[in-house]
N, C-alpha and C positions, 0 to 999 in steps of 0.2 A: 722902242724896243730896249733901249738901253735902261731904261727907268725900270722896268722889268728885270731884267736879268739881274739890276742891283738890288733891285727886294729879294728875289731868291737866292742870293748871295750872301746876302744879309741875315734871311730869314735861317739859312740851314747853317750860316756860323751861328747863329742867337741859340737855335735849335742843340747842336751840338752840346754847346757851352751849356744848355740847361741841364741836359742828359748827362754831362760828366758832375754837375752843383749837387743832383739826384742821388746819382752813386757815388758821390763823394758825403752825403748827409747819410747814405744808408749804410758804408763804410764806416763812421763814425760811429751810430748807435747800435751797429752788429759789425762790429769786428770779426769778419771772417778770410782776408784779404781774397777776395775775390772780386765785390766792388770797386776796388780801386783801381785795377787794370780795365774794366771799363773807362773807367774818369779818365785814366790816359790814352785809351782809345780815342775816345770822346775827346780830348783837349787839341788831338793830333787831326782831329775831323775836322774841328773850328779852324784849326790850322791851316789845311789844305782849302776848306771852305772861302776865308779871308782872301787867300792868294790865288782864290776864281778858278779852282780846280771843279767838276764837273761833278755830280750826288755819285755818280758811280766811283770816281777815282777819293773820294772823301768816305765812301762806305767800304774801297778796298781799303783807303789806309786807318782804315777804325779796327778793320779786322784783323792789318799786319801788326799792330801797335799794340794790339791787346794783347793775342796770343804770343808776339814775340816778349814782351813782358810778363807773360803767365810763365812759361817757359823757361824765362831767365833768370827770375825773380821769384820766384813765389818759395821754391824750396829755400832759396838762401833765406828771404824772407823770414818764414816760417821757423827756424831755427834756429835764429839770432834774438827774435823777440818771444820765440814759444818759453825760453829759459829752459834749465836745466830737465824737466820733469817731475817724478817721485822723486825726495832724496831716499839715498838708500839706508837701510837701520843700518845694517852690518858694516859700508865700509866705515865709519868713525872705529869700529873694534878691531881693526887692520893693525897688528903693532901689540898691541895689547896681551897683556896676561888675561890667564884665567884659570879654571879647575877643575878639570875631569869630575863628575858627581856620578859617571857609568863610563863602565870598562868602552876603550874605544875599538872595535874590530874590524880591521882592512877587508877583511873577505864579506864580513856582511854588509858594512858601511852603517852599521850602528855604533854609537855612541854619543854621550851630554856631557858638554860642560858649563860653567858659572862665568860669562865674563860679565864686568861692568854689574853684577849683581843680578844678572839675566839669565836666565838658564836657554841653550841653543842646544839642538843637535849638531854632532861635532862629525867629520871624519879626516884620519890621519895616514899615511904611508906605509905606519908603523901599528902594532899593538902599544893600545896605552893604558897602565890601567889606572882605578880608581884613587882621587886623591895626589893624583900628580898633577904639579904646575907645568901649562902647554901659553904655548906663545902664537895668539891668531896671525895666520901668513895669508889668509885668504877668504875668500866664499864665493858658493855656489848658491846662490838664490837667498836662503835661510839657512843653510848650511854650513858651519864656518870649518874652515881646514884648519888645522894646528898642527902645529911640533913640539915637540920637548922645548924644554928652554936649557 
């Protein structure tokens, strides 16, 4: 009996371990970190597996190990390796001059000016008109805010 229990001991740590080599291969060629909290489920099953814990107490802790790792992990994860995103056009023009080329009007929130040789819709606080130097303090999407300078 004992010859027994050590092949299926053996067999669901072997098992384990191949199922996290799996999702750890498919991790690899699709980066999407979802397989890898498997591999850790999986590594934590061989785990319990080795030290003769029972298929039921080896398939709970595949399920504590993963999800608690999903859970813990996956937003930081995803955050730290996603990198920043789109950059954005407009904050490098943060600071910057530029040139009113249309009256700016608070009330309608029309108005263009020229920075960096770029033409943007502008809106300001103030009335601004044509041909006056404004100093970018901000944006709204595509939108740049200015002031007088």
């Amino acid at each position: 009996m004992s010859f027994i229990a050590d092949w299926v001991r053996e067999f669901t740590m072997l098992a384990w371990l191949a199922a996290a080599f799996v999702a750890a291969v498919i991790e690899l060629s699709v980066p999407h970190f979802g397989s890898a909290f498997i591999s850790a489920g999986a590594i934590a099953a061989a785990a319990s597996a080795f030290f003769g814990f029972s298929v039921p107490v080896q398939i709970g802790t595949f399920a504590v190990v993963m999800i608690v790792s999903l859970v813990m992990l996956r937003s930081t994860l995803v955050g730290y390796l996603g990198g920043k995103g789109v950059p954005s056009r407009t904050e490098p023009l943060i600071g910057r001059q530029g040139l009113v080329t249309h009256d700016i009007n608070p009330t309608t929130g029309t108005g263009r000016v020229t920075v960096a040789g770029e033409d943007w819709a502008a809106r300001s606080p103030e009335p601004i008109a044509a041909g006056v130097t404004v100093r970018v303090v901000g944006a709204d999407g595509i939108v740049l805010e200015v002031t007088r300078t």
